[in-house]
C-alpha positions as CSV (number, residue, x, y, z in Angstrom):
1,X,-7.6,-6.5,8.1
2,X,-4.5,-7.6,10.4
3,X,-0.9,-8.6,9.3
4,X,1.4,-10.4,11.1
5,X,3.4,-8.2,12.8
6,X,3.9,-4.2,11.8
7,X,7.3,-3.9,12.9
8,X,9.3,-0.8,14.1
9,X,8.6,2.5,13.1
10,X,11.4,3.1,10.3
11,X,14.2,5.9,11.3
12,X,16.2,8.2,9.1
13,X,12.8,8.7,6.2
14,X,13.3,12.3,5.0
15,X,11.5,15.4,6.2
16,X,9.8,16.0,2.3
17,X,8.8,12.3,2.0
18,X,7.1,12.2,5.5
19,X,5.4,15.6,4.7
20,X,4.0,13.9,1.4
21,X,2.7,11.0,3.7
22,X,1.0,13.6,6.1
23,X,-0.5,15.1,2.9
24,X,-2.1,11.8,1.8
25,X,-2.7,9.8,5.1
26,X,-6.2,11.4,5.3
27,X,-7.7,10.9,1.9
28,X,-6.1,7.3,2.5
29,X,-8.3,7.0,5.9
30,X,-10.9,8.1,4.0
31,X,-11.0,5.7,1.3
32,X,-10.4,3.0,4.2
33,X,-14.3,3.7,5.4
34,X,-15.5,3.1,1.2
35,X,-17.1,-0.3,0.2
36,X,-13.9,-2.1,-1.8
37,X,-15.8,-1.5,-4.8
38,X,-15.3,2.3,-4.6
39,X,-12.2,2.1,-3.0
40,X,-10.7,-0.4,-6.6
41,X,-12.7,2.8,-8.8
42,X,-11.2,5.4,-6.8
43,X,-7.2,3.5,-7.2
44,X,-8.2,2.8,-10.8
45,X,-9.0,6.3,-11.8
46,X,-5.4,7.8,-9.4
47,X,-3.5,4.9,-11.2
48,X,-3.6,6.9,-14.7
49,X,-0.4,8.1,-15.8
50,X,1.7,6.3,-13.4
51,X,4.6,4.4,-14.6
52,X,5.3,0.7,-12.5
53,X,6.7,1.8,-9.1
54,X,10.0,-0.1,-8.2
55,X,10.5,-2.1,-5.3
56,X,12.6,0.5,-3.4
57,X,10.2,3.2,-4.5
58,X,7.2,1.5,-2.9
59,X,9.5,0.6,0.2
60,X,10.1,4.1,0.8
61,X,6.7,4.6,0.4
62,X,5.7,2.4,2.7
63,X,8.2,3.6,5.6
64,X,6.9,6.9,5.1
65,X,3.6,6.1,5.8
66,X,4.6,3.8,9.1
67,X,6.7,7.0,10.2
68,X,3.8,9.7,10.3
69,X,1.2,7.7,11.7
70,X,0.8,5.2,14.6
71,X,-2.1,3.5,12.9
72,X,-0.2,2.4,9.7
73,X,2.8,1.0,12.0
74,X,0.3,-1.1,13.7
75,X,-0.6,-4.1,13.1
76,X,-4.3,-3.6,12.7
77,X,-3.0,-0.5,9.9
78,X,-2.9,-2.4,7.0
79,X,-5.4,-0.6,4.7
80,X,-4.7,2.9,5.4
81,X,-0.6,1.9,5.2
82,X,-1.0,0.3,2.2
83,X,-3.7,3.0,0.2
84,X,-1.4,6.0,2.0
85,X,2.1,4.1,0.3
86,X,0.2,3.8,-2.9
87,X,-1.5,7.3,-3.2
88,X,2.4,8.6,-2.2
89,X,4.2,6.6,-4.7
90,X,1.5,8.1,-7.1
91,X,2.4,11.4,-5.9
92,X,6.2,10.6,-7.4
93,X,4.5,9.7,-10.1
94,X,5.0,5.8,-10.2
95,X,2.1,3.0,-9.2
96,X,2.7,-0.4,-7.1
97,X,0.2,-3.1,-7.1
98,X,-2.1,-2.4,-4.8
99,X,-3.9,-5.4,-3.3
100,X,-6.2,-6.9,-1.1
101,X,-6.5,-10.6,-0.2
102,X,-6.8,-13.1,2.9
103,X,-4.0,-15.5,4.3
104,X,-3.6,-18.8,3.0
105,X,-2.8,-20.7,6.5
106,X,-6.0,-20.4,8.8
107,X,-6.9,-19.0,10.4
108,X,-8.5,-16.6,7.8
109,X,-7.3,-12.7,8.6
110,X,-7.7,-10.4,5.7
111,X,-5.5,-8.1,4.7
112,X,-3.9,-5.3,2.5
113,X,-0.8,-4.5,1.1
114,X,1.5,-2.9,-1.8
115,X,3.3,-5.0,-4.4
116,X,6.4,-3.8,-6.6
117,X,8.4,-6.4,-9.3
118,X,5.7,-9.0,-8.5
119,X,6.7,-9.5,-4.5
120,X,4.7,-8.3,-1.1
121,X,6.6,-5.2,0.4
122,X,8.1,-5.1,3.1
123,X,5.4,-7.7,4.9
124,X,7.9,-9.8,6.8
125,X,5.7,-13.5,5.4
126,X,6.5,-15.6,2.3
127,X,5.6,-14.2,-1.2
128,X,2.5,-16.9,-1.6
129,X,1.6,-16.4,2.4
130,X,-1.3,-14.2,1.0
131,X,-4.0,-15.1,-2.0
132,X,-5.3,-11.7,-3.8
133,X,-8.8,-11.1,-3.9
134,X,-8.7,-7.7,-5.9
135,X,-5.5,-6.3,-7.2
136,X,-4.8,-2.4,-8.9
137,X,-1.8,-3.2,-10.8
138,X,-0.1,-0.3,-12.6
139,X,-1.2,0.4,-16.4
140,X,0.9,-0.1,-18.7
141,X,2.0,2.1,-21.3
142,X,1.3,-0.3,-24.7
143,X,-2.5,-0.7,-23.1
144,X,-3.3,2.7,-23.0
């Protein structure tokens, strides 16, 4: 899975928010290496309880995860960035999107990513620039 361009390594992301992204950027490599089916059962299950994360939520989220590990700021990082920003965000105790999909301008490149308030984070492309193939959205509270 590739994106575009992973840009900078973000600055100035707070010593307790980094440690929480060291804490889950191993159980988020780890799911990386699952077949997507076990990877949707394992988000499904982690989901539970979460209330909708906000966009700046999932932002910081996402910095987090690009400051504590070279592999998530690349541009080849996009699984482990965006299961590591959503298992962190779950550790706050709020859930963004969490989505998988392919580009919709050849040529084909799949990739991964974290939505909040219906838009890609952070990705740097248009909102439509992706098509979702599987999606964990948040639960909400009148389905449970």
């Amino acid at each position: 899975m590739t994106t575009p361009s992973a840009l900078e390594r973000p600055d100035g992301v707070p010593f307790v928010r980094k440690l929480g992204a060291r804490l889950v950027l191993l159980p988020a490599v780890a799911l990386s290496f699952l077949p997507p089916r076990r990877v949707r059962d394992v988000l499904n299950l982690v989901r539970r309880g979460a209330a909708p994360a906000t966009a700046a939520q999932a932002r910081n989220a996402r910095d987090a995860m690009c400051a504590v590990s070279l592999c998530c700021a690349g541009p080849r990082g996009c699984l482990p960035r965006s299961l590591g920003a959503a298992l962190l965000c779950r550790l706050g105790g709020s859930w963004p999107t969490w989505c998988t999909g392919v580009r919709v301008v050849p040529p084909f490149t799949a990739h991964a990513w974290i939505e909040a308030d219906g838009r890609p984070i952070d990705e740097g492309v248009p909102d439509d620039y992706f098509t979702r193939l599987m999606a964990v959205t948040p639960v909400s509270r009148s389905a449970r």
